[in-house]
C-alpha positions in Angstrom: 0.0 0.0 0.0 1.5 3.3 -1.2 2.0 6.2 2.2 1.0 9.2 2.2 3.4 11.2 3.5 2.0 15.0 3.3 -0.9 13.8 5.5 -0.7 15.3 9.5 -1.7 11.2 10.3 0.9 9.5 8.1 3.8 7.3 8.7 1.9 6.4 12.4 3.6 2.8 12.3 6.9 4.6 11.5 6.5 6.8 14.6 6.1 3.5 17.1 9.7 3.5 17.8 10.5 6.9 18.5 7.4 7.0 21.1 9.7 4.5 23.1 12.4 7.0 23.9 10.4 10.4 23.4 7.9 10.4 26.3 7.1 13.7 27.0 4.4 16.2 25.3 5.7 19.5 23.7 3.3 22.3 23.1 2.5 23.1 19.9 2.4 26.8 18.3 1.1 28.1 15.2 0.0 31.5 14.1 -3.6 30.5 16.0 -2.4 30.7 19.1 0.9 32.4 19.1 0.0 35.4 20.8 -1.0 33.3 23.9 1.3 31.6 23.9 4.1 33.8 24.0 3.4 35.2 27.8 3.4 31.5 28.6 6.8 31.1 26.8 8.0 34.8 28.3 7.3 33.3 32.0 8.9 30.2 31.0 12.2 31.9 30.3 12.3 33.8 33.7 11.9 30.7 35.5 14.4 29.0 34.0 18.4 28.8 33.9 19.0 27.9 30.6 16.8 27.8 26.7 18.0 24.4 24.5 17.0 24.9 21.0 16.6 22.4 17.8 15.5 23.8 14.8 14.0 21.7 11.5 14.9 22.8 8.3 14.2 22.5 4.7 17.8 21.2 3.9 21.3 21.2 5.1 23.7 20.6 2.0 23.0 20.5 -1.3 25.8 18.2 -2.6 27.7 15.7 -0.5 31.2 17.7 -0.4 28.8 20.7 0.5 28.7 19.2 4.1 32.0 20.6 6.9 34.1 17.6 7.1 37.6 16.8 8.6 39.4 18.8 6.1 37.5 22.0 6.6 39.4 25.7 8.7 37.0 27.2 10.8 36.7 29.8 7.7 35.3 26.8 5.0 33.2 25.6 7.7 31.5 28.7 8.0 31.1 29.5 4.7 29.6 25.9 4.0 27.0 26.5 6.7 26.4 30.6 5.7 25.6 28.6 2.2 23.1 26.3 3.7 21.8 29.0 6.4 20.5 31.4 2.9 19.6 28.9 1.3 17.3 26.5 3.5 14.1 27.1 5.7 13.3 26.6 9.0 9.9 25.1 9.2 10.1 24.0 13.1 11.7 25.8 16.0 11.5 23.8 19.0 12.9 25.4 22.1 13.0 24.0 25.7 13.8 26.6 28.6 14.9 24.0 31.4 16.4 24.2 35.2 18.2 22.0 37.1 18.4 21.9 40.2 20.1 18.4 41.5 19.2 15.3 39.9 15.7 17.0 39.2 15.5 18.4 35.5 12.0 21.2 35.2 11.2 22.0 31.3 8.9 23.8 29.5 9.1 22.3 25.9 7.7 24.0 22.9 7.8 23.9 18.9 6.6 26.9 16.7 5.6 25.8 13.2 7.3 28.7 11.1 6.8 29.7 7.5 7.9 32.9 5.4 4.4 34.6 5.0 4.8 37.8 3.3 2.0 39.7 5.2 3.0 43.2 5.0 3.2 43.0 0.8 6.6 43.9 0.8 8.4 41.3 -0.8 9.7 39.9 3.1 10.9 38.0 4.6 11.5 36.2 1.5 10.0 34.9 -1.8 11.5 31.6 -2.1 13.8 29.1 -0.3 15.4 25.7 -1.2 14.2 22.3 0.0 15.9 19.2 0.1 14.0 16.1 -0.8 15.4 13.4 1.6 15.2 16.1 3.9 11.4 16.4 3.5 10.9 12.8 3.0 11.7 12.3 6.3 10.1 15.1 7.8 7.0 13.1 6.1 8.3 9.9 7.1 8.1 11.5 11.2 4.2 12.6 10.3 5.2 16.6 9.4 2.0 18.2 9.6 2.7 20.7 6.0 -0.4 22.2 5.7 -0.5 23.6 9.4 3.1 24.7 8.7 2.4 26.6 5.6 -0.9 28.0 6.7 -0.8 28.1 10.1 3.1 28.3 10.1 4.7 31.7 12.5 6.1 34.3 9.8 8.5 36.9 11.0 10.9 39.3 10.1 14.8 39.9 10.5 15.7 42.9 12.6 16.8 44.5 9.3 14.1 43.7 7.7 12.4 45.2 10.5 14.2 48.7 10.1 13.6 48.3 6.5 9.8 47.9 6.7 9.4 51.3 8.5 10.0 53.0 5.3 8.1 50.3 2.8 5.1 50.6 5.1 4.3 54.4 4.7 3.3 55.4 8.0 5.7 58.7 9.3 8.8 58.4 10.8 9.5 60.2 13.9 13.4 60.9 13.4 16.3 60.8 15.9 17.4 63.9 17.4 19.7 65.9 15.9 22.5 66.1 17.6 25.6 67.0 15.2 25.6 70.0 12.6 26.1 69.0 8.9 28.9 70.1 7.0 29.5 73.5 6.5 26.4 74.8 3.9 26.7 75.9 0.5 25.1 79.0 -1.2 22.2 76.8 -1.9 21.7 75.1 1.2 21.2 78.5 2.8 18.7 80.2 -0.3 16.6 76.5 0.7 17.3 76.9 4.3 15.9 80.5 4.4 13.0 79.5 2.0 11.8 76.7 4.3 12.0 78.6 7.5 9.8 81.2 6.2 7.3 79.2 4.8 7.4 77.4 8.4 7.2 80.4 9.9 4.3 81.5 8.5 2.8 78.3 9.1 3.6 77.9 12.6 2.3 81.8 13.2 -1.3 80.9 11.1 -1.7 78.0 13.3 -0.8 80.5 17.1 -3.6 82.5 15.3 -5.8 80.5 14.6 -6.3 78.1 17.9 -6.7 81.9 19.5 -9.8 83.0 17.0 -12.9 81.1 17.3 -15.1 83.9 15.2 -13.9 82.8 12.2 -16.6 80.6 10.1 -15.2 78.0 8.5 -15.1 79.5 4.9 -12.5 81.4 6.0 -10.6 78.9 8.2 -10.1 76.5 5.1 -9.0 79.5 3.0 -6.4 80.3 5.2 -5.3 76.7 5.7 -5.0 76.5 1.9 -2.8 79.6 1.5 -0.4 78.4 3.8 -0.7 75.0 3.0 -1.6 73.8 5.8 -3.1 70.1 6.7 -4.8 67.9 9.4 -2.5 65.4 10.7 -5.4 63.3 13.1 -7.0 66.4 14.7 -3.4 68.5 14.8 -2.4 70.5 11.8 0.2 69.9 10.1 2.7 71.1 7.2 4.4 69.0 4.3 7.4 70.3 3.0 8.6 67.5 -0.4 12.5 67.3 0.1 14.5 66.2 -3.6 17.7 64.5 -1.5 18.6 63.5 2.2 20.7 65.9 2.3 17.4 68.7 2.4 16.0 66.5 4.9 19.0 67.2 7.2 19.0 70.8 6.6 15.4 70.7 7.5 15.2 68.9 10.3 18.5 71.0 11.9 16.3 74.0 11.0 13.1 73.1 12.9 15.3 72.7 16.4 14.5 76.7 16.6 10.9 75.8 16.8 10.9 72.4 18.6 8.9 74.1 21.4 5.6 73.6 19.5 6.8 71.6 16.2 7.3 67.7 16.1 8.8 66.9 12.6 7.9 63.3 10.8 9.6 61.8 8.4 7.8 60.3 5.5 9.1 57.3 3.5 9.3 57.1 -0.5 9.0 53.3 -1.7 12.7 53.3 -2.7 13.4 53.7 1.3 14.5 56.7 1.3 12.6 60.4 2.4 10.1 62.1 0.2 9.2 64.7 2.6 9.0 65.9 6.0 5.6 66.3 8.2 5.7 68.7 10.5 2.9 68.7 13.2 2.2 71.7 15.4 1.6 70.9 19.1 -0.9 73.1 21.7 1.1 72.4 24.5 4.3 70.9 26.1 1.2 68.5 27.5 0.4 67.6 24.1 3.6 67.3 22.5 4.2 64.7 25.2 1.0 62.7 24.5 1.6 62.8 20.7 5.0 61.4 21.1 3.7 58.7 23.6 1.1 57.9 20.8 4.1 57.7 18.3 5.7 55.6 20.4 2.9 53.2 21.1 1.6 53.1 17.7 5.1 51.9 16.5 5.3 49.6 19.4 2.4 48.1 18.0 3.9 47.9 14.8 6.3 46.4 15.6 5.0 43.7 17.4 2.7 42.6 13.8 5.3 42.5 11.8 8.3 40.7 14.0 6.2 37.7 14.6 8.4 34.9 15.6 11.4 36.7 15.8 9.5 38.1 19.2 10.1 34.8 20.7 14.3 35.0 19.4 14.1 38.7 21.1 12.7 37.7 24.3 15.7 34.8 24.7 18.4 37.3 23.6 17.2 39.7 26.0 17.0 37.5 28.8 20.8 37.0 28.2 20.3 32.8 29.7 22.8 30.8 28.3 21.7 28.6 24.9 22.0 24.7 24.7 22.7 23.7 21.0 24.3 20.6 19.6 24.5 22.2 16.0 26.2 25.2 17.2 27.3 26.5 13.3 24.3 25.2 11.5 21.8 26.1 14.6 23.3 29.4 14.6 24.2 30.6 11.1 20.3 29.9 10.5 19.0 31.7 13.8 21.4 34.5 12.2 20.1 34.8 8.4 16.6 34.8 9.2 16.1 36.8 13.0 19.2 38.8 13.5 20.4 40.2 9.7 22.6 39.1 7.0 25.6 36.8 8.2 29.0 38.5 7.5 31.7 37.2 4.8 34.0 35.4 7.8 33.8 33.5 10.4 35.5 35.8 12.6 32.5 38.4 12.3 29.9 36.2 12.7 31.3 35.4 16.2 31.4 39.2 16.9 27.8 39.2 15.5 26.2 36.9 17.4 27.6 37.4 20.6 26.0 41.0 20.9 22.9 38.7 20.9 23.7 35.5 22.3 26.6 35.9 24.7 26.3 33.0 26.2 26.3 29.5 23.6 26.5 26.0 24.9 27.9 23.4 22.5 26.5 20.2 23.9 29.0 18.4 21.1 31.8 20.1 23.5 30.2 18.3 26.7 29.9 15.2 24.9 33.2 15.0 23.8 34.4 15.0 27.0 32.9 11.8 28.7 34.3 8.8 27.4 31.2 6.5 26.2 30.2 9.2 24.0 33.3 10.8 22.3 32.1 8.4 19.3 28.6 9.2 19.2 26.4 12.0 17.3 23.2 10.8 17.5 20.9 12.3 20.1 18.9 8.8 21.7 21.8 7.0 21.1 23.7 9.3 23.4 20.8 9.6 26.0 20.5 5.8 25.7 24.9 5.2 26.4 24.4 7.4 29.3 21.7 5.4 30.5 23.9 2.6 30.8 26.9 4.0 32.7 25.2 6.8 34.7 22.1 7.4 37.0 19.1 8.9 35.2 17.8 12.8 35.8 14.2 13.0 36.7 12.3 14.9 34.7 9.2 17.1 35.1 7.5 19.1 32.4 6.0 22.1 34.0 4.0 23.4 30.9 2.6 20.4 29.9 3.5 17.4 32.2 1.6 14.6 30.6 2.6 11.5 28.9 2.4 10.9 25.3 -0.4 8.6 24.4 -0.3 6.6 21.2 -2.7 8.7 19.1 -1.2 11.7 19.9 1.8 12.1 17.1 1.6 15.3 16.6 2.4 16.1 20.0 5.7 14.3 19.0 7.9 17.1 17.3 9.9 19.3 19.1 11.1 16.5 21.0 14.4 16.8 20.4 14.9 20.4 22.2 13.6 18.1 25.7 16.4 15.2 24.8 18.9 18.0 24.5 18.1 19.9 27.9 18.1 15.7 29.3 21.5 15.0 27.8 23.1 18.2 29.1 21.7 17.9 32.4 23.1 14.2 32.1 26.8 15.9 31.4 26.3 18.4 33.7 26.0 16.2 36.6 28.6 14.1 35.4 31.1 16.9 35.3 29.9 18.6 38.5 29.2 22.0 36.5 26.9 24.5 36.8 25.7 27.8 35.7 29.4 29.3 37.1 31.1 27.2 34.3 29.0 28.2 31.4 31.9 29.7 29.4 31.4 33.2 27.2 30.1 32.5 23.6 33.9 33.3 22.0 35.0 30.1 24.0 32.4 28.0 23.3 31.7 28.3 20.0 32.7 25.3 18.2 31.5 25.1 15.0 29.1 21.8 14.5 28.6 20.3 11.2 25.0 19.6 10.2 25.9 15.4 10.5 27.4 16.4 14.0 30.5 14.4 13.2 33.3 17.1 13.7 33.7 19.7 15.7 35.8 23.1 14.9 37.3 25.8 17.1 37.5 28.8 15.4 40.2 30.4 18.0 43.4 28.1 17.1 42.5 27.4 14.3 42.8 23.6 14.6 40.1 21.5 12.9 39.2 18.3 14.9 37.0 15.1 13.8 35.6 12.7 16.5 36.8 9.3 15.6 39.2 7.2 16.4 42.5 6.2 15.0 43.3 9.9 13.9 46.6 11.5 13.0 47.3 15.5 13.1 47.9 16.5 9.6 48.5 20.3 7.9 46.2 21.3 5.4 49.6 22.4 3.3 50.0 18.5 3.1 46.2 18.0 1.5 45.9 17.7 -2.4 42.9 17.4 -4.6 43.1 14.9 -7.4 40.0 14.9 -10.2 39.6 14.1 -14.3 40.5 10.5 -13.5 39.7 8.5 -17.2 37.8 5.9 -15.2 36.0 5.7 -11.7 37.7 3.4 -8.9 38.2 3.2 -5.2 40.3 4.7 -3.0 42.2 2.0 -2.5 42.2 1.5 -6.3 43.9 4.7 -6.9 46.4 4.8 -4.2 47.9 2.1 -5.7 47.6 3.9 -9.2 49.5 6.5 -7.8 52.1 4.7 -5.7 53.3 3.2 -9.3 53.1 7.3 -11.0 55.8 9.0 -9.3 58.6 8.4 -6.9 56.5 11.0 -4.3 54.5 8.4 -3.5 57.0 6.4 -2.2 56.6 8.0 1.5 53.3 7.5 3.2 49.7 8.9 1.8 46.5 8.1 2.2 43.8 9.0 -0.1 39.9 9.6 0.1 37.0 10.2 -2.1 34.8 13.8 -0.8 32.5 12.9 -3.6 32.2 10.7 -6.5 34.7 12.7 -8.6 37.1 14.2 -6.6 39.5 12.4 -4.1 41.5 14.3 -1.5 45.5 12.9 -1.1 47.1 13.3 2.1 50.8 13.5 2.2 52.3 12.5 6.1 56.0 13.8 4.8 55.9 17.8 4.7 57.2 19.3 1.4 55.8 15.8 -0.5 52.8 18.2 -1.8 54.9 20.8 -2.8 56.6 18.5 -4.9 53.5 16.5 -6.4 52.1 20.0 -7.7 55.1 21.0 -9.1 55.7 18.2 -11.1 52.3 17.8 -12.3 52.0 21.1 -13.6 55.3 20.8 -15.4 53.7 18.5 -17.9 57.0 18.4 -20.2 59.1 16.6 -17.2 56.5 13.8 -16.6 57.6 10.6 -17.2 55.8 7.1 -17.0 52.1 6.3 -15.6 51.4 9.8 -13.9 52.2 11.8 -17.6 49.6 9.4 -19.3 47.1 10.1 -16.4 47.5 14.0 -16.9 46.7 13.8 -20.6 44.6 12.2 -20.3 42.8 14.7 -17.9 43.8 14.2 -14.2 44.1 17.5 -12.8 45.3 18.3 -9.1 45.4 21.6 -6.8 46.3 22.6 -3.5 44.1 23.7 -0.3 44.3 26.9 -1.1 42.4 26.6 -4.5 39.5 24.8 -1.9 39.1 27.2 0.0 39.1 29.7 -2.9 36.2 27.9 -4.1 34.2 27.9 -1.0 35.1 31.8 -0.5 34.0 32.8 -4.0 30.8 30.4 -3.3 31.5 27.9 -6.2 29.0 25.8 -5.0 28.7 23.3 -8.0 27.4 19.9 -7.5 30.4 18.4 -8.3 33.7 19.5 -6.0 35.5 19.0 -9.2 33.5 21.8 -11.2 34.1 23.8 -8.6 37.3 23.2 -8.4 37.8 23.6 -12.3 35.9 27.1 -12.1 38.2 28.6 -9.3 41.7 27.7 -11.6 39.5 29.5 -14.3 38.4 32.3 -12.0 40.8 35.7 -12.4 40.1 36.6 -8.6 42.5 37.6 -7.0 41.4 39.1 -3.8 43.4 37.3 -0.7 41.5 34.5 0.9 41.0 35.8 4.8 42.0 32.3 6.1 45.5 32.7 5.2 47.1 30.0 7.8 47.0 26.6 7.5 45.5 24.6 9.5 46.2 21.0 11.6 43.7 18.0 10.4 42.9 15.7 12.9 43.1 12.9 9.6 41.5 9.2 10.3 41.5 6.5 8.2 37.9 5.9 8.9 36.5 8.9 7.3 35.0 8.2 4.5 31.8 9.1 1.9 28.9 6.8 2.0 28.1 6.5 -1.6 24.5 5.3 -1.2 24.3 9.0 0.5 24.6 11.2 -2.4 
């Protein structure tokens, strides 16, 4: 019988086995009942210590050398996850604000269904995304509701997009203070200057008079009001001067200071974001120039609060400055970045600066793991939770937002489950090591950078690149070169002995592995062998023997730095070796930031699963 996977009820046999080791009910929020939800969630973060987050995406790499592996800086890891973070969705944002307190483990779980509505009609947060298909299949395959996520689904805006929307909406501006003179004016700032403050003038004097003359019918009142061009802004008049640059808008708004007494000055917004003239409203009173700014104020608050959406929920556990749980630290993070915080800088370094002005305070739970000895192996969440099991006492857990047990029927109250196993595992470790909230370290120390399989980990501060397995050998990425154009496919093992026969470099000690089907990676253990292999290869009129037949007929090598010149100028081909191909082409020659090379942590167990690509 053919599944249906789109359906909110499909795949229930599938989810038998993951209701044995996900027990606990997570609340589930859509745009129906966000907005009660989020005081609940706001209450839950003030009574706990720390937030542990998963997120659900539409994808995480797009070709199999696309994902970090153990040959990747800190830099290349980066820019493979910025790649993914722009390019993917999330659909599910599951977050878990826990506390520990002894062996007893409180949490509040809860998963927000998000989708990229454009609400406001103004072409944000985005038009379109990417989506990967085993990635959905086995979203489907879990019982993914879709149709709640794309019509019930949280939208949101970026902070950016946030400032940007003030303009694209069209409601006034009120503009900061101004504070520093402009440069020194020209001829024709001061015939516009002196223009302006007349007609203000006037304006302001009309409007003295008026609000001290009741006799006047209203004939008469409109009259004057259309002499001096004069409006109603709500029930306070009001005067639009059209400006042709920002630079008029500056003069103006420096001008009105001599009458900021009684005058409140708006800005309003052209469609191309910038100013296409300036409101000003004439106040009674000091009174009422005090309650029209408060009803500024609260208007935009108001605003605000439509159009951020989600990102509300992001604001709320940046503010509250608690320290974050993530076992995905670079993909979690990059994505958390794109889509709630801005666009993520060119370099890794920047992104750290970035995002620690919002989240000061990161916990990489792949950090914690990789200090107890059952798991330094292990990636995968319940088979962590389940090693642990085994060696150490459990934590007892109470959900204090829910605190009910999942029945059978009840799948959907299944996702967002991993956010609860991750605030479980971590108080597991915690335990274990003795720490508390005193050892959570400052985000610059703990941010190692996770790959999206969560089999490496990468510290951006020495720049060392490490891989969790065992058997593995410290390596520079100076000693790393990339061989494609081979006239036939064959294994690794297959070409190493190719190559052993091609050239007397190959005497010392190698190893070789495919990163996809096309492109192998050598590894020379002898410093200076590289140096050697690319010289010779490229001086095609010195080959002799095997290796001069396999370079005509198309074997073509390079060294790291043409890697990570590829991932910098975001040659993101499907193939590594088109990529590759396209950088040697490429008449760039801006220097690559990540100028040192880096030590590998190479084992002979890593390897590509073919039946994975």
């Amino acid at each position: 019988m053919q599944r249906r996977f789109l359906s909110s009820l499909s795949a229930s046999a599938g989810n038998s086995k993951t209701l044995n080791h996900r027990r606990w009910t997570v609340k589930q929020v859509t745009k129906s009942n966000f907005k009660s939800s989020l005081h609940e969630f706001r209450t839950s973060i003030d009574s706990s210590d720390f937030v542990a987050l998963s997120l659900q995406t539409t994808g995480s790499y797009a070709a199999a050398w696309h994902r970090v592996s153990a040959i990747d800086t800190p830099h290349t890891s980066y820019l493979k996850a910025k790649y993914a973070a722009e390019r993917y969705q999330i659909f599910q944002f599951a977050l878990c604000p826990f506390s520990l307190h002894g062996s007893k483990l409180t949490v509040h779980p809860y998963n927000f269904y998000l989708f990229p509505r454009d609400e406001l009609k103004l072409g944000m947060p985005s038009y379109s995304f990417s989506c990967q298909a085993s990635r959905l299949t086995a979203m489907a395959r879990e019982g993914f509701d879709f149709n709640t996520c794309i019509y019930e689904g949280i939208s949101y805006l970026s902070r950016e997009q946030e400032s940007a929307s003030k303009f694209l909406s069209g409601n006034p501006i009120l503009p900061d203070a101004v504070t520093v003179p402009s440069s020194p004016s020209t001829v024709a700032d001061t015939v516009f200057v002196g223009r302006i403050r007349s007609r203000v003038k006037n304006w302001r004097q009309s409007c003295i008079d008026s609000s001290s003359k009741t006799g006047d019918d209203d004939l008469v009142s409109s009259l004057r009001k259309l002499v001096l061009g004069s409006e109603q802004y709500g029930s306070r008049l009001c005067l639009t001067i059209d400006v042709c640059s920002e630079r008029q808008v500056q003069l103006i708004l420096e001008m009105l200071t001599e009458f900021s007494d009684d005058v409140v000055p708006l800005l309003v917004a052209s469609k191309s974001r910038g100013t296409q003239a300036v409101r000003t409203v004439f106040m009674s009173s000091k009174e009422d120039k005090d309650l029209f700014k408060r009803e500024l104020q609260d208007l935009e608050n108001e605003e605000n609060r439509r159009v951020r959406g989600f990102r509300e929920v992001v604001d709320l556990i940046s503010s509250s400055q608690k320290p974050v749980v993530s076992q995905n630290y670079l993909s979690d993070f990059t994505s958390i970045h794109a889509k709630f915080l801005g666009p993520l800088p060119s370099d890794v370094d920047n992104f750290s600066s970035s995002l620690s002005s919002a989240f000061p305070n990161v916990v990489d739970l792949s950090l914690l793991m990789k200090e107890i000895s059952p798991l330094s192996n292990i990636s995968n969440l319940p088979a962590a939770m389940s090693s642990l099991n085994r060696f150490f006492s459990p934590v007892d857990v109470e959900v204090a937002n829910q605190g009910c047990v999942v029945k059978p029927d009840e799948s959907n109250q299944m996702h967002g489950q991993n956010a609860v196993m991750i605030s479980q595992l971590f108080a597991k470790l915690s335990t274990i090591q003795k720490s508390d909230k005193s050892s959570v370290q400052s985000n610059e120390d703990l941010q190692a950078l996770d790959s999206d399989e969560q089999t490496n980990s990468i510290t951006s501060n020495d720049e060392n690149v490490k891989v969790w397995s065992k058997n593995s050998r410290r390596v520079s990425s100076e000693n790393l070169v990339f061989i494609w154009g081979l006239s036939k496919r064959m294994t690794a093992a297959m070409l190493k002995k190719l190559l052993e026969k091609s050239h007397a470099v190959f005497a010392q000690e190698f190893d070789v592995k495919y990163l996809d089907r096309n492109c192998a990676v050598v590894v020379f253990w002898e410093s200076g062998s590289s140096e050697t292999f690319l010289r010779e290869v490229n001086n095609e009129e010195q080959l002799v023997g095997s290796l001069r037949e396999m370079v005509a007929e198309g074997l073509r090598v390079a060294g790291y730095e043409t890697y990570k010149r590829a991932c910098r100028l975001g040659f993101w081909e499907a193939d590594l070796a088109e990529a590759l191909d396209k950088t040697l082409e490429s008449s760039d020659t801006d220097h690559d930031l990540d100028t040192k090379p880096s030590d590998i942590n190479w084992s002979s167990e890593l390897a590509i699963n073919f039946d994975e690509l």
